[in-house]
Rosetta silent file (secondary structure, phi, psi, omega in degrees, C-alpha in Angstrom):
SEQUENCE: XXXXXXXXXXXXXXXXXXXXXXXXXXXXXXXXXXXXXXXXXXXXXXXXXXXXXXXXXXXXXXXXXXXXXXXXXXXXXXXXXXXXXXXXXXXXXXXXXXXXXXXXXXXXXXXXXXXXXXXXXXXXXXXXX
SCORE:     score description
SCORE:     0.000 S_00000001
   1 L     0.000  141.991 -155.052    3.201   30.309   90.458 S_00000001
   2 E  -113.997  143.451 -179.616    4.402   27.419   88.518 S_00000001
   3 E  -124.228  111.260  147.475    6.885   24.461   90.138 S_00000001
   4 E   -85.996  158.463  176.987    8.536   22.608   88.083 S_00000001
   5 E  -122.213  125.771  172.166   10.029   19.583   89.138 S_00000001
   6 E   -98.854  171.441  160.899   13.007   17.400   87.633 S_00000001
   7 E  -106.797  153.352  173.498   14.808   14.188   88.663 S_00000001
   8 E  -133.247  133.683 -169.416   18.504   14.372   87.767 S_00000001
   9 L   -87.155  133.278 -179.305   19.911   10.900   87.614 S_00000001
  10 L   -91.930  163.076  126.068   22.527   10.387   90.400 S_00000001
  11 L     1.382  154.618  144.447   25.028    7.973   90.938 S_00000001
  12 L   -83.761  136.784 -157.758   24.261    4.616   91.925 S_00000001
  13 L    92.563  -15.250 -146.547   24.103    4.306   95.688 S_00000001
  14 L  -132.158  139.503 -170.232   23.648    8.132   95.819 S_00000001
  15 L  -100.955  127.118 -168.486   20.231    9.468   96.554 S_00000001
  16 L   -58.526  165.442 -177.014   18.184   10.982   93.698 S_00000001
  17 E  -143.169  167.144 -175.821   17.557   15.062   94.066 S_00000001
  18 E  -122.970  128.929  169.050   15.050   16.938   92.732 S_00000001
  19 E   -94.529  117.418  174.147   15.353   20.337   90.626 S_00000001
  20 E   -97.556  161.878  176.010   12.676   22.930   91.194 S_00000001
  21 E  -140.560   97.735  165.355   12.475   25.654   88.448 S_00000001
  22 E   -50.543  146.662 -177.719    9.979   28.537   89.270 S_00000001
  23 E  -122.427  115.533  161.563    7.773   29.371   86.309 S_00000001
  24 L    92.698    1.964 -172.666    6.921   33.001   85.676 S_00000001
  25 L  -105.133  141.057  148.553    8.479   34.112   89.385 S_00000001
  26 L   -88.003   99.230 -175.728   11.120   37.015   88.871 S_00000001
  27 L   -54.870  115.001 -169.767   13.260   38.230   91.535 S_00000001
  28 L   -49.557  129.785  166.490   12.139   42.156   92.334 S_00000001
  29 L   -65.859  113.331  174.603   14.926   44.323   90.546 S_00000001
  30 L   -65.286  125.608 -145.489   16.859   46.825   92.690 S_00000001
  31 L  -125.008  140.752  172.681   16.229   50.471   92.006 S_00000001
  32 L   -46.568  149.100  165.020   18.707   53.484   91.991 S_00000001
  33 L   -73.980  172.207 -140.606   18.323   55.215   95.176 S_00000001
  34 L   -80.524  162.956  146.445   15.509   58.303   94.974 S_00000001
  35 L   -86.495  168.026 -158.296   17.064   61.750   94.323 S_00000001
  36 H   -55.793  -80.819 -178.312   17.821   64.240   96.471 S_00000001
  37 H   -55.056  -35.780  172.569   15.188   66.637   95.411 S_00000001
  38 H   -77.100  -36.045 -169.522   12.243   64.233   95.409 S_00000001
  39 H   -59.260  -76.988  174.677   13.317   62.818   98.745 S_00000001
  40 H   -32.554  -40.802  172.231   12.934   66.770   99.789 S_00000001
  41 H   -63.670  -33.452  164.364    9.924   67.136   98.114 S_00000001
  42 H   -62.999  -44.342 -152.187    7.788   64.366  100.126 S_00000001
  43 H   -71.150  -71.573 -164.549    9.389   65.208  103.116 S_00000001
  44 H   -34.307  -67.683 -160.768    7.862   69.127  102.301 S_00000001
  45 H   -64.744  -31.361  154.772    4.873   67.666  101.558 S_00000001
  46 H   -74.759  -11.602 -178.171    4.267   65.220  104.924 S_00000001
  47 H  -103.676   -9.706  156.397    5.186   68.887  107.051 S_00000001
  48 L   -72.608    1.494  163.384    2.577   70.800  105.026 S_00000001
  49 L   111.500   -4.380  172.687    0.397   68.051  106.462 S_00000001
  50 L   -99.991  152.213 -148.669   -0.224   65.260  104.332 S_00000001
  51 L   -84.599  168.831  165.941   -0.090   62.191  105.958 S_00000001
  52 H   -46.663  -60.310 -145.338    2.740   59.055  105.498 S_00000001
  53 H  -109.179  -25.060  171.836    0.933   56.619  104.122 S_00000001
  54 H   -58.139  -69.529 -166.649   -1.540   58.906  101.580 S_00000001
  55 H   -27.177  -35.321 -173.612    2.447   60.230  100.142 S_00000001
  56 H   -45.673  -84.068 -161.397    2.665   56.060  100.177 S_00000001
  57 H   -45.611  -40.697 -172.383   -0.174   55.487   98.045 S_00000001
  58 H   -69.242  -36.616  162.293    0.058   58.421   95.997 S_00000001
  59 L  -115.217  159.411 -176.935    4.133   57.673   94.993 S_00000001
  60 L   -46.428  -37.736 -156.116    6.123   55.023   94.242 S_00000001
  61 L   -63.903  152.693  151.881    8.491   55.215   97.581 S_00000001
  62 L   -76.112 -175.821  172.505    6.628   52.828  100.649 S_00000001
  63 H   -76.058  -36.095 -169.621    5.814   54.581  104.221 S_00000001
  64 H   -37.588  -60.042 -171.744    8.515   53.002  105.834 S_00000001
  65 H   -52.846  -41.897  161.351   11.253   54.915  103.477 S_00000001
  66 H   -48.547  -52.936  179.368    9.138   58.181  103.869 S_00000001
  67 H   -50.319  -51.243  163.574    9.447   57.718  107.308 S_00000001
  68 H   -44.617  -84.090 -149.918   13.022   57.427  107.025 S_00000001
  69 H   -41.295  -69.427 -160.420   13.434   60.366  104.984 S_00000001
  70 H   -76.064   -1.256  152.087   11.382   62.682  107.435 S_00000001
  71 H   -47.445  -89.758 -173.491   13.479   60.588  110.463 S_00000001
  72 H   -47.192  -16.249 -173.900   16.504   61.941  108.583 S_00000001
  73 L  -108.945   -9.715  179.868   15.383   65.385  107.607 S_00000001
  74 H   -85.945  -64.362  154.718   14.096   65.867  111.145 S_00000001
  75 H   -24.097  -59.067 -163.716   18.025   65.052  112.263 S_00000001
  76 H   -72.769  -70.785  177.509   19.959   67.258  109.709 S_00000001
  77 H   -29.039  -28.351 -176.551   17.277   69.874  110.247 S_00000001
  78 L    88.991    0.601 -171.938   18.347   70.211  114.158 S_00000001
  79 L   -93.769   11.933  153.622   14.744   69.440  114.938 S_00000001
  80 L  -140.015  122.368 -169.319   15.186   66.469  116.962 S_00000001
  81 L   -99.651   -6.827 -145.144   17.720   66.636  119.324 S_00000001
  82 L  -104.347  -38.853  173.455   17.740   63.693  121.020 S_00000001
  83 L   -94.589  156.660  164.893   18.990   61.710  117.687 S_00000001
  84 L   -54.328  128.423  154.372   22.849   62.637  115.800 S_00000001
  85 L   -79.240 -150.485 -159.610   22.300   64.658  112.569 S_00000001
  86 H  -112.643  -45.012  163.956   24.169   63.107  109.972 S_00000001
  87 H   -31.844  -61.120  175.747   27.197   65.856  110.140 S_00000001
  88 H   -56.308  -44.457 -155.539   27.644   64.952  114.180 S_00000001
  89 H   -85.503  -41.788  164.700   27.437   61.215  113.355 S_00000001
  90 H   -59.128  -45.108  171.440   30.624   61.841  110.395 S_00000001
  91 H   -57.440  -47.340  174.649   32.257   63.693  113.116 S_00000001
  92 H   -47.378  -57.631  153.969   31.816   60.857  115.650 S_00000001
  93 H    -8.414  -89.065  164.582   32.941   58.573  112.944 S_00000001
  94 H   -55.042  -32.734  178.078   35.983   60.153  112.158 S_00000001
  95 H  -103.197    5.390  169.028   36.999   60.919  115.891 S_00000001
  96 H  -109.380    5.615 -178.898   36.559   57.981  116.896 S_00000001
  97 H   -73.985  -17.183 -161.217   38.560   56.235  114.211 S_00000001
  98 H   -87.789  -40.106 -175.701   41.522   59.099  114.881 S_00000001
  99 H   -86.887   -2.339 -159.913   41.382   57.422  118.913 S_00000001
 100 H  -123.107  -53.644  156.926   41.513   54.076  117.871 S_00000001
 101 H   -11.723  -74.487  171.775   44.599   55.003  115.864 S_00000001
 102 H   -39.288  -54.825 -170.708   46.195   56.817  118.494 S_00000001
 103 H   -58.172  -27.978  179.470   45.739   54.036  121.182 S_00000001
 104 H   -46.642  -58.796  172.473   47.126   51.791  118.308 S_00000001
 105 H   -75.141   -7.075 -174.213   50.048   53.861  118.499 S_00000001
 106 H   -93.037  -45.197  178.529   50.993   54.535  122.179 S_00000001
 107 H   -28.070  -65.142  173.467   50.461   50.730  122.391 S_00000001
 108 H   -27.377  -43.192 -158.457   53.494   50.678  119.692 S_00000001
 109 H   -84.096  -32.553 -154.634   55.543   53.256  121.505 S_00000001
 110 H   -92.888  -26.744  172.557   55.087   52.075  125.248 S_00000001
 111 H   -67.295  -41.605 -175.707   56.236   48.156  123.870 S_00000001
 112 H   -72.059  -38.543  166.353   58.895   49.620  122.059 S_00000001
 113 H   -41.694  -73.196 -169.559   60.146   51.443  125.363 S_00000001
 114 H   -19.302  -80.875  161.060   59.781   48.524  126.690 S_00000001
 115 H   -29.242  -39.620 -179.933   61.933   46.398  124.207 S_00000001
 116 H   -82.345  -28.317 -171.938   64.591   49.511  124.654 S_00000001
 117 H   -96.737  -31.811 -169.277   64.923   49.475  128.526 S_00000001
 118 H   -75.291  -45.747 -154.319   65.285   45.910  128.877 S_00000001
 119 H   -78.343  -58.737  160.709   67.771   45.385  126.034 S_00000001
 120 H   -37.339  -53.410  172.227   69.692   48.370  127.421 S_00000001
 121 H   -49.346  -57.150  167.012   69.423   47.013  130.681 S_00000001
 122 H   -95.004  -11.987  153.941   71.356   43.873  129.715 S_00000001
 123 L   -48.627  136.570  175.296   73.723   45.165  127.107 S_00000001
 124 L   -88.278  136.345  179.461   76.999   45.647  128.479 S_00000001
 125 L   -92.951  178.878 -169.895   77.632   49.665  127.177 S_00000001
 126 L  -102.032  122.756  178.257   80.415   50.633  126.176 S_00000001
 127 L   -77.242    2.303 -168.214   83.037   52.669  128.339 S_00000001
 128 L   -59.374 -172.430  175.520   85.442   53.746  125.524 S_00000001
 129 L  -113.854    0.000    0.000   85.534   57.437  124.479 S_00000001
């Protein structure tokens, strides 16, 4: 790895800086996530018994993400119960965004009584007929 270095003329008074420029370093490129069907296919393939980290070596994915995957397929599958599958976790999601609405709205309703009994309360009404 290569450093270049520049001076860039400042101001006067003003303290010189320095420019580095890597030579030859590339920032790693982000990749689509995996499909569906290959994701399944490792995961088959660590429960017929091959291990995490041979699946590593042998494909592109690292162990960690395998691990994820068979984390996640272990979940959905019902075969750990102690974690949310991903269906329970959308449900959760969703119900609890549906209460935090709701509270939103009784807030609304019980100020707005509020606003209505007092205002009543000091209005003179009217006795006509």
């Amino acid at each position: 790895m290569k450093i270049r270095e520049e001076r860039i003329r400042s101001s006067p008074g003003l303290m010189d800086t320095y420019r580095l420029q890597w030579k030859g370093v590339q920032m790693p490129r982000t990749r689509n996530p995996y499909p569906a069907d290959f994701r399944d296919q490792i995961v088959s393939l660590h429960r017929a018994g091959r291990s995490i980290r041979d699946l590593a070596d042998e494909f592109e994915p690292c162990a960690e993400t395998i691990h994820g995957w068979v984390k996640q397929a272990d979940r959905d599958g019902g075969r750990r119960a102690d974690i949310l599958s991903r269906e329970e976790r959308e449900e959760l999601r969703r119900l609890r965004k549906a209460n935090r609405q709701l509270k939103q709205e009784r807030d609304i309703l019980s100020k707005a009584a509020a606003w209505f009994a007092t205002n009543d309360a000091t209005s003179p009404r009217s006795s006509g007929s």
